[in-house]
C-alpha positions as CSV (number, residue, x, y, z in Angstrom):
1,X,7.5,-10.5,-27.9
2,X,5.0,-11.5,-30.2
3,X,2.3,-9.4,-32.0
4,X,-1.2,-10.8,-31.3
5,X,-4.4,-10.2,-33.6
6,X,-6.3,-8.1,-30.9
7,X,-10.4,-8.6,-31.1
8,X,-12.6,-6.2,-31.8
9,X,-14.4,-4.7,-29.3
10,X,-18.0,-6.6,-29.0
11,X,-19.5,-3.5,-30.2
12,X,-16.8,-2.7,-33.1
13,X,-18.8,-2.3,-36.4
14,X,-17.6,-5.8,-37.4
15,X,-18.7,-8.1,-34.1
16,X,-22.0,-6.5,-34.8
17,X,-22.3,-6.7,-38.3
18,X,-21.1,-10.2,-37.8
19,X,-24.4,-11.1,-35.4
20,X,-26.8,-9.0,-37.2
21,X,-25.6,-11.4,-40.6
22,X,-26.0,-14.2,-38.7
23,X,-29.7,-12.9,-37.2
24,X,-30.5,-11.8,-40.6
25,X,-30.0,-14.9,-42.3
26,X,-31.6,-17.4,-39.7
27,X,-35.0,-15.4,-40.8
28,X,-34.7,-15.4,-44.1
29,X,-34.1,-11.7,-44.1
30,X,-32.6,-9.0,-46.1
31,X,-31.6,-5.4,-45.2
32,X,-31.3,-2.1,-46.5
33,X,-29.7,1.1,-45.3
34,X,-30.9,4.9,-45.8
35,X,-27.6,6.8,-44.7
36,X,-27.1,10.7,-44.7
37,X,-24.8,12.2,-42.4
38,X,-23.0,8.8,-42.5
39,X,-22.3,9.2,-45.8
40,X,-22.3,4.8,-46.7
41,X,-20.1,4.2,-43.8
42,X,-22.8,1.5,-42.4
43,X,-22.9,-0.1,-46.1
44,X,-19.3,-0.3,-46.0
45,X,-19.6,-2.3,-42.6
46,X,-22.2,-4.6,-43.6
47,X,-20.5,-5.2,-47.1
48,X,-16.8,-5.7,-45.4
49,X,-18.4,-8.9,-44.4
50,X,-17.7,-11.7,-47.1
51,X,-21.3,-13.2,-48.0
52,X,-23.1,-10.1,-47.2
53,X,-25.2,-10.3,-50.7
54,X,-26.5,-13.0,-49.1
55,X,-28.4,-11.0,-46.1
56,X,-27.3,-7.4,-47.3
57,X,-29.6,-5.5,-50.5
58,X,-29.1,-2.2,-51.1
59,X,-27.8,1.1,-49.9
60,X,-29.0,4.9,-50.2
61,X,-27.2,7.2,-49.6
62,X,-29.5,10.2,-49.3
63,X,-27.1,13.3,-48.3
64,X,-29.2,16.0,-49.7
65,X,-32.7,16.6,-49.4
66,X,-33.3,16.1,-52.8
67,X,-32.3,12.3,-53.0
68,X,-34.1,11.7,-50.3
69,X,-37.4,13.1,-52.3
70,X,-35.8,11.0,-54.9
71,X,-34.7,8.3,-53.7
72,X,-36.5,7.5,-50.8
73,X,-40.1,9.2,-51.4
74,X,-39.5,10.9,-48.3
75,X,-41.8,14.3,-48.5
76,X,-40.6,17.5,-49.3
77,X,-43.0,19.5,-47.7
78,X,-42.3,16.8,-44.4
79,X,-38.4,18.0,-44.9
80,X,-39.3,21.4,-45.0
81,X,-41.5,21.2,-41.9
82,X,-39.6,19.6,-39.1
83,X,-36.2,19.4,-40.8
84,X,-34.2,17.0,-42.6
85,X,-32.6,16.3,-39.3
86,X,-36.1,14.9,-37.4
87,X,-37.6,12.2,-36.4
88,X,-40.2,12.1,-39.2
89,X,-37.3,12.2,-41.7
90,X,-35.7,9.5,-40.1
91,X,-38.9,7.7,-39.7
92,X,-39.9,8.3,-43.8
93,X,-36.6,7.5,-44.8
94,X,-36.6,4.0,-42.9
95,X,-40.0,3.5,-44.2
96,X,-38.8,4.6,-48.1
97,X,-35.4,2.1,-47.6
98,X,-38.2,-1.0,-47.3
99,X,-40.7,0.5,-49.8
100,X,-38.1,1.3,-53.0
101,X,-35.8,-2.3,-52.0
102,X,-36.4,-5.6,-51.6
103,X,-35.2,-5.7,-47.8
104,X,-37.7,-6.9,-45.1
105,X,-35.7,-4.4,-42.6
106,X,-33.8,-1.1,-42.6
107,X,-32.1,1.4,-40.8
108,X,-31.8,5.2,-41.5
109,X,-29.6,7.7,-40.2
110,X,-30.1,11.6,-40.5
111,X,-27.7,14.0,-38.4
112,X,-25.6,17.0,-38.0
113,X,-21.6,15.5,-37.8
114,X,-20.7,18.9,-37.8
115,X,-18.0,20.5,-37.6
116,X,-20.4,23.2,-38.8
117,X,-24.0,23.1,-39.5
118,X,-25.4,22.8,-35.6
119,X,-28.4,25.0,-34.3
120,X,-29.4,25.7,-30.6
121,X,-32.3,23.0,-31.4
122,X,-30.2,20.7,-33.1
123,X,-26.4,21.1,-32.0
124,X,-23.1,19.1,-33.5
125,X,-23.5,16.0,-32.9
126,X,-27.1,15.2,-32.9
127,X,-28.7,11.8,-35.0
128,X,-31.6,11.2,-35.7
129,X,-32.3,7.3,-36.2
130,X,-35.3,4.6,-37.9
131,X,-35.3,1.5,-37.9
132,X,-38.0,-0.4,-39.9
133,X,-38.6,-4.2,-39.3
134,X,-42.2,-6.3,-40.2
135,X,-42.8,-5.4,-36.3
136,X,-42.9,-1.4,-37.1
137,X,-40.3,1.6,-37.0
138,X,-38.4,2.6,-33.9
139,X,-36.6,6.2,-33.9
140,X,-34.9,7.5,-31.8
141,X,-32.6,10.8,-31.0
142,X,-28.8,10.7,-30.0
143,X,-26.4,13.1,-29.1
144,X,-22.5,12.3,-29.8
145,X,-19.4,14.0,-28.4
146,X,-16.7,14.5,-30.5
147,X,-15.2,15.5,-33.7
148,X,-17.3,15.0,-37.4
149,X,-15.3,11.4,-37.2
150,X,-16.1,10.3,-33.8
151,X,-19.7,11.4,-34.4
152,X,-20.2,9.5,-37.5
153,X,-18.3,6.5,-36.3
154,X,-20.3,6.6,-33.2
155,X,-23.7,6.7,-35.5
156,X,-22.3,3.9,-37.4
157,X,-22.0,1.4,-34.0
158,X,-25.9,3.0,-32.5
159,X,-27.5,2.2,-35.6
160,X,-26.1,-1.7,-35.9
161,X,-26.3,-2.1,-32.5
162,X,-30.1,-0.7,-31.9
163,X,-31.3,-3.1,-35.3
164,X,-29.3,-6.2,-33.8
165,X,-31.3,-5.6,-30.7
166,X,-34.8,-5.0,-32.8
167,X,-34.4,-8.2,-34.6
């Protein structure tokens, strides 16, 4: 019996890093990503992609609260207020990915992967996203099952996926 290449799912990191190049390019636009709790795993996927430079700009990868002060320009007091994990976090850092790059259009990604780290408020597994394109920022809040792997993995896919259908 023959081994066969198997395809990736269409919502593997690759298929949709594949359309978001292609939608990317086709406006003339570049991206940028603002990663925390996904530690440059969504870089990685867009930059797996041979010709990424040409549609792909710049990473951050913001783990603590201090590089995303630095970084980012994201607001201390704003971190200390609702939360790293937060919407307005998610939203600043989205917003601080277009102001300190040269990308028209970028996603962030704030969570708890866990294993430890959850609260009542804001379990294992919760993700805060943003996604900034000329249009405005989107966020939104998801919940992932699973272990710190699956969670992150799981952020990785939302994230691509929610931008390919922004753009």
């Amino acid at each position: 019996m023959m081994n066969r290449p198997v395809n990736p799912a269409p919502d593997a990191p690759a298929t949709l890093v594949a359309a978001l190049a292609e939608r990317l390019q086709s406006k003339h636009w570049q991206m940028a990503t603002a990663e925390s709790c996904t530690g440059g795993l969504i870089a990685a996927a867009c930059t797996e992609l041979a010709g990424s430079s040409n549609w792909f700009e710049r990473g951050f990868v913001t783990y603590s609260n201090a590089a995303k002060t630095d970084m980012l320009g994201v607001d201390a007091a704003l971190i200390e207020r609702h939360g790293a994990v937060s919407e307005a976090v998610a939203r600043a850092m989205a917003l601080g990915a277009v102001a300190h790059s040269g990308a028209q259009v970028a996603l962030a990604v704030t969570g708890v992967a866990g294993p430890g780290g959850g609260s009542a408020a804001k379990p294992v597994g919760t993700v805060w996203f943003g996604w900034a394109t000329p249009a405005g920022v989107v966020t939104e809040m998801r919940r992932f099952d699973g272990d710190r792997a699956a969670v992150r993995q799981a952020a990785v896919r939302h994230a691509l996926a929610r931008l390919l259908e922004s753009l």
